[in-house]
C-alpha positions, 0 to 999 in steps of 0.5 A, spaced: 855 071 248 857 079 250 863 076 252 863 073 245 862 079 242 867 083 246 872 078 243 869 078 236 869 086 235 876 087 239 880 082 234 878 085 229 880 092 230 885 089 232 888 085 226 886 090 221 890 096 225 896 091 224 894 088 217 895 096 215 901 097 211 904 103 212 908 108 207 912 115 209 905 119 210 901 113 214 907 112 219 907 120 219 899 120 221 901 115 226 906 119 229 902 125 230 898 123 235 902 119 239 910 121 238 912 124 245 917 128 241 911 132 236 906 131 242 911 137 246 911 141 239 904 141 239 904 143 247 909 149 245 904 152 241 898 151 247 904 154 252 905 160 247 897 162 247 896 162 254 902 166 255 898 171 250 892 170 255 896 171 261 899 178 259 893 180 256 890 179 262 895 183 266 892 189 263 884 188 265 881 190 272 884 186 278 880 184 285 883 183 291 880 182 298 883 183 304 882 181 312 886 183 317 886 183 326 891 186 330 891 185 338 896 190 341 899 186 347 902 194 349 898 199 346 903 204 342 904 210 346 905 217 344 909 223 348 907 230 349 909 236 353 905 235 360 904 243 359 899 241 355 894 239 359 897 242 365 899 249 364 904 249 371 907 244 369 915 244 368 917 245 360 920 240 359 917 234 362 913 230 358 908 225 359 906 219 355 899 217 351 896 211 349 893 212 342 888 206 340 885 200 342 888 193 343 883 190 338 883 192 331 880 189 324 879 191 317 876 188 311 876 191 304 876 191 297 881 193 292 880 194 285 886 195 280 886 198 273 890 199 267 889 206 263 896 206 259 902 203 258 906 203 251 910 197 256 903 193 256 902 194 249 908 192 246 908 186 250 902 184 248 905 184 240 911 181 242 907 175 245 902 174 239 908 174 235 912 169 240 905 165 238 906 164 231 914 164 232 912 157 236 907 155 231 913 155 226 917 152 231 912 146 230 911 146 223 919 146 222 920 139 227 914 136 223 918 137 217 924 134 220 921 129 223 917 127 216 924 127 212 927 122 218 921 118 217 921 117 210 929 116 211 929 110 216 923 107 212 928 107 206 932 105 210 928 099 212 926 097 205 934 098 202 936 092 208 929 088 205 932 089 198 939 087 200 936 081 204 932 079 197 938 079 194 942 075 198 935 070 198 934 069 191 943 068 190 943 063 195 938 060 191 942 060 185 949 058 188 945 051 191 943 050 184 950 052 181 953 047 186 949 041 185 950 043 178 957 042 179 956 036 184 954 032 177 959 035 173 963 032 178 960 025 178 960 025 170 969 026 171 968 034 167 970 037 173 974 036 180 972 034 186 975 041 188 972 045 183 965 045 188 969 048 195 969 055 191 962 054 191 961 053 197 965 058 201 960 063 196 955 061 199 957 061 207 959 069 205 952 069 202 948 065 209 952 071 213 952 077 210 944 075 211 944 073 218 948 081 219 942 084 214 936 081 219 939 083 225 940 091 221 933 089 219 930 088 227 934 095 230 931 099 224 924 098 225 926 097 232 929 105 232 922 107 227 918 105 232 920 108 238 921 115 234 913 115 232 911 111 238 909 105 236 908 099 241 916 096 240 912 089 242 907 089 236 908 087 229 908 093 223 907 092 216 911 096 212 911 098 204 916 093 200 919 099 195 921 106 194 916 111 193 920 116 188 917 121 183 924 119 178 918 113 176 914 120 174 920 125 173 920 131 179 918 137 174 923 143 176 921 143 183 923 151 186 925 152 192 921 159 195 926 161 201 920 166 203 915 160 205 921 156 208 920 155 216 927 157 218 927 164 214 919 165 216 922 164 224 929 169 222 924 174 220 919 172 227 925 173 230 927 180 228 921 183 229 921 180 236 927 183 238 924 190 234 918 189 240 924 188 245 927 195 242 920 198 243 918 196 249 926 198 253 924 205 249 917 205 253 921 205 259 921 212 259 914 213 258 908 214 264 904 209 265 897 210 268 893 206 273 887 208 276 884 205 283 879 204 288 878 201 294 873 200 299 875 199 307 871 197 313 875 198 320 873 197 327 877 198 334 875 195 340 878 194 347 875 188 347 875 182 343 867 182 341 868 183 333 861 178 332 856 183 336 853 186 330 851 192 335 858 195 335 860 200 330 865 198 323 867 205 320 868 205 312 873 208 308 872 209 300 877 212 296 879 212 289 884 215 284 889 215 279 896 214 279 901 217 274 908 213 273 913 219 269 920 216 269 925 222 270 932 219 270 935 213 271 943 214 270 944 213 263 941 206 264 935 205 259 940 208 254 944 202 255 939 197 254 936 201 248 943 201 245 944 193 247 937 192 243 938 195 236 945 190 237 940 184 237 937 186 232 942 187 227 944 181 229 938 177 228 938 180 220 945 178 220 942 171 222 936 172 217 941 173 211 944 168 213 939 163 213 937 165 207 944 164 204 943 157 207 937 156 204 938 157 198 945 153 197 942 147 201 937 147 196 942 147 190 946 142 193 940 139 194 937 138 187 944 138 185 944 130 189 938 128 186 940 129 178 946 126 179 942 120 183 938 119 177 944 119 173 948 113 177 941 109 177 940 109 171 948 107 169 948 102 174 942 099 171 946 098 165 952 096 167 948 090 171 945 088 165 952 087 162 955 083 169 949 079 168 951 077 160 957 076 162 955 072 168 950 067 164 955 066 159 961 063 164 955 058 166 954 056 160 962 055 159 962 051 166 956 046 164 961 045 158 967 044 162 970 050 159 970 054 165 972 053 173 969 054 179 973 059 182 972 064 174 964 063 175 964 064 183 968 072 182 963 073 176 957 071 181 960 075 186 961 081 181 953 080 179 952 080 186 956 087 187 953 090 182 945 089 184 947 092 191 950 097 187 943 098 184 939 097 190 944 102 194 942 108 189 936 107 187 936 108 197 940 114 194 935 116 190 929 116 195 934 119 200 935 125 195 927 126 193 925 126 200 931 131 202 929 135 196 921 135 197 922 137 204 924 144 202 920 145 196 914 143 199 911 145 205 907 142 210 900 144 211 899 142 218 
């Protein structure tokens, strides 16, 4: 009966995670918890924020313990002059002395600490700002990775559509010919009127094997990009979602909130940090230390008797790095740094030239989309009158075959035209709304 159980409640969430039907936004949502390519944009961030933990901690009290034996085979030897201790002895002779013992051992504890540095403190803004240049960097896959989605969702309901199509003038080419077939019987028409009819319907029956196979290679593609199990059915909306069904209202473009320029505008503020921090090599840095050590000496390898002595040293103090010449090398450097940075305002203009054309272009491609659906919807209605009115003159026996084959063939045409910018459309909105709408992560 558990087991029963277990079965029951596992095909349950199982059939109502594949039962759901996924637009743009859903197919997103599930992409963001299990796309490799957004999960490593989510790692970078994290990365950025240890590095901000690492070089803040550089800067704290650093602790280190140290142990250390030494057994000296040949214990060094020193030379003075043999007068020293024997008055009649020659001036030049010389005699050697042993200084030290065979064993020694010391243990101590060392503390470090950072007082000043202007290094240390712009290497902690220049991380911060590095953080949130990553972060950027997150926010700009995102919105790529969001605009591909909708497009190769697009693109699988434009092939969906065009199979429809093909479906629905498959069926009416089956009632055309047995149509025909009858006028055939009836002596109004050729036995040979019927073959025109035919060859349209195999062209329709392989244009729709071509469609299923782009079909299968698209929703393949789509689910590897969000990481979806390629072995599992997905349900997918049938139609475009476009605001040209509620117009877009002037849509602005602000290149300030764009995440190209905020990362050109982070990136001239870190190469000023880079200039700051070359500049504050010239600067004194000072650490303070303090270290506790404990040494014995012994002729014999007897460390553990506790009777024995350990002699303690303790001492502290400060150290004051001044830098005083360097050859003309830190100038080198600073001059090399104030480049880069006119370089990354070039770059910053640049990208803001290109924002601001891109979204022209942009919103350029949209009204002329909406412009050409609309034409095109005209111009299918006046193929389709034309069309009914050549089947009504074959019914009676005042047209051919081959005359109603090029007008089915034409009406064909002009609907994949349709459905091919109403795709051109949904294309243009979803590039436009990339760029004037900001994702919120």
């Amino acid at each position: 009966m558990k087991r029963a159980l277990i079965l029951y409640l596992f095909s349950t969430t199982f059939l109502s995670v594949n039962s759901q039907i996924f637009n743009g936004d859903l197919l997103f949502k599930y992409a963001q918890e299990n796309s490799p390519k957004l999960q490593n944009a989510k790692l970078d961030v994290f990365l950025s924020d240890e590095k901000i933990k690492e070089i803040r901690a550089s800067g704290l009290p650093k602790i280190n313990g140290e142990l250390s034996f030494q057994n000296f085979v040949n214990v060094p030897t020193t030379v003075v002059p043999a007068n020293a201790f024997n008055p009649t002895a020659p001036k030049d002779e010389l005699v050697g002395l042993s200084f030290g013992t065979p064993f020694n051992a010391n243990y101590n504890l060392k503390v470090s600490q950072l007082i000043f540095s202007f290094s240390y403190i712009y290497a902690l803004k220049a991380a911060q700002n590095y953080s949130e240049l990553s972060r950027l960097a997150k926010l700009q896959v995102n919105e790529n990775f969001l605009e591909q989605i909708n497009l190769n969702l697009g693109q699988i309901i434009l092939i969906k559509k065009q199979k429809e199509l093909l479906n629905q003038n498959i069926k009416e080419v089956q009632v055309l010919k047995t149509k025909t077939n009858s006028l055939i019987s009836a002596g109004v028409m050729e036995q040979s009127s019927v073959n025109d009819i035919a060859i349209m319907e195999i062209e329709f029956k392989n244009a729709l094997e071509l469609l299923k196979s782009n079909e299968q290679l698209a929703i393949l593609n789509l689910k590897t990009s969000i990481g979806y199990p390629v072995d599992s059915s997905i349900a997918l909306i049938e139609d475009f979602e476009m605001a040209y069904k509620t117009p877009l209202n002037n849509p602005t473009l602000n290149p300030s909130n764009s995440s190209a320029v905020k990362m050109g505008q982070q990136n001239v503020i870190l190469n000023e940090l880079s200039l700051k921090a070359s500049q504050s090599d010239g600067y004194p840095s000072i650490y303070g230390f303090f270290n506790q050590q404990h040494m014995a000496m012994r002729n014999n390898f007897n460390f553990f008797d506790t009777s024995k002595d350990w002699y303690p040293a303790t001492l502290w103090g400060i150290n004051v790095t001044i830098p005083l010449y360097n050859s003309g090398e830190g100038k080198a450097k600073n001059k090399q740094k104030e480049f880069e940075i006119e370089k990354a305002k070039n770059e910053l203009v640049d990208i803001e030239n290109q924002i601001a054309s891109l979204y022209e272009m942009l919103k350029n491609n949209y009204q002329n989309a909406v412009l050409n659906l609309n034409s095109q919807k005209t111009k299918v209605d006046l193929i389709q009158k034309v069309y009914q009115n050549e089947e009504k003159k074959l019914s009676h026996g005042a047209s051919n075959s081959l005359l109603l084959s090029q007008r089915k063939i034409q009406l064909l045409q002009a609907n994949q035209d349709l459905i091919q910018k109403e795709y051109e459309l949904y294309k243009a909105e979803v590039q436009l709304n990339t760029h004037t709408n900001s994702l919120k992560l």
